[in-house]
C-alpha positions as CSV (number, residue, x, y, z in Angstrom):
1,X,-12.4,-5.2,-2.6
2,X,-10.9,-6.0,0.7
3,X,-7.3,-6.9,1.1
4,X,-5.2,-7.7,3.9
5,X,-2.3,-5.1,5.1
6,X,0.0,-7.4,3.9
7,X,-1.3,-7.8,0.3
8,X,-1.8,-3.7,0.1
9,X,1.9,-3.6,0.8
10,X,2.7,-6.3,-1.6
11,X,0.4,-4.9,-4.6
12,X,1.4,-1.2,-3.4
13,X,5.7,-2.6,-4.0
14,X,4.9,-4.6,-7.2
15,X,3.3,-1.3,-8.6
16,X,6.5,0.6,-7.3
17,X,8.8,-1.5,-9.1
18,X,6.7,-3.1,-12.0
19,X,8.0,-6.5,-11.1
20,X,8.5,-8.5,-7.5
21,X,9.6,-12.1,-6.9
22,X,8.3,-13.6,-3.6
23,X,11.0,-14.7,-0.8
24,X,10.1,-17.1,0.9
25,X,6.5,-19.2,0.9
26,X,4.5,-16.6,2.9
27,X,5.1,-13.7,-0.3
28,X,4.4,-16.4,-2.6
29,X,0.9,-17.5,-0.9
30,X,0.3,-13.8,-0.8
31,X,0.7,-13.2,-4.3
32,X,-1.2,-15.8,-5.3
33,X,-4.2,-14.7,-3.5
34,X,-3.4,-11.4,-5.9
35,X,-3.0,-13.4,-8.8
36,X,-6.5,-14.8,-7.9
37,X,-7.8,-11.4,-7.7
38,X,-7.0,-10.4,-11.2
39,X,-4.1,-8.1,-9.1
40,X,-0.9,-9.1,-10.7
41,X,-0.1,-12.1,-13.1
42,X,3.0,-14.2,-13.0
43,X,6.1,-14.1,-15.3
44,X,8.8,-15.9,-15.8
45,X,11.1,-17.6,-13.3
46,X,8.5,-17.0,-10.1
47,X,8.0,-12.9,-10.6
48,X,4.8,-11.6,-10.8
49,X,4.1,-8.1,-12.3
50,X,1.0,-6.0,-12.1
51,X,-1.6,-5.7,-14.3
52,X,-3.9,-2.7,-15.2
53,X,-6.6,-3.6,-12.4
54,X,-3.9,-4.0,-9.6
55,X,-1.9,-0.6,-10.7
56,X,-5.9,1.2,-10.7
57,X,-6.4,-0.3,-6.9
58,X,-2.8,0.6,-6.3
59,X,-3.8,4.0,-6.9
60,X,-6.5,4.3,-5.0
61,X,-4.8,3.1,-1.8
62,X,-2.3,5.6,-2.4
63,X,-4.9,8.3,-2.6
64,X,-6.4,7.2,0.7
65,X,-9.6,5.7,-0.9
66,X,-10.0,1.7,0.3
């Protein structure tokens, strides 16, 4: 699965801290690509939190395997 830098930050912080809420409309377009990917699912009030598949990838990246 190829991701963008930006996304492999975003999935890498959401698995950091179990739970992120976009900032502006860039974060939010990114997550939704995530969301699309089966990476994270949304929650309540615009958050989005990982789900098993993202937090497997997550650490994968952080091992150094793409």
């Amino acid at each position: 699965m190829r991701l963008t830098e930006t996304m492999q930050y975003m999935l890498l912080e959401t698995a950091r801290v179990r739970l992120a809420v976009p900032m502006d409309g860039n974060q939010a377009r990114t997550f939704r690509a995530l969301h699309r990917l089966g990476l994270v699912e949304p929650v309540v009030n615009g958050g989005y939190r990982i789900t098993d598949k993202g937090d497997a990838l997550a650490d994968e990246l952080l091992r150094g395997k793409p």
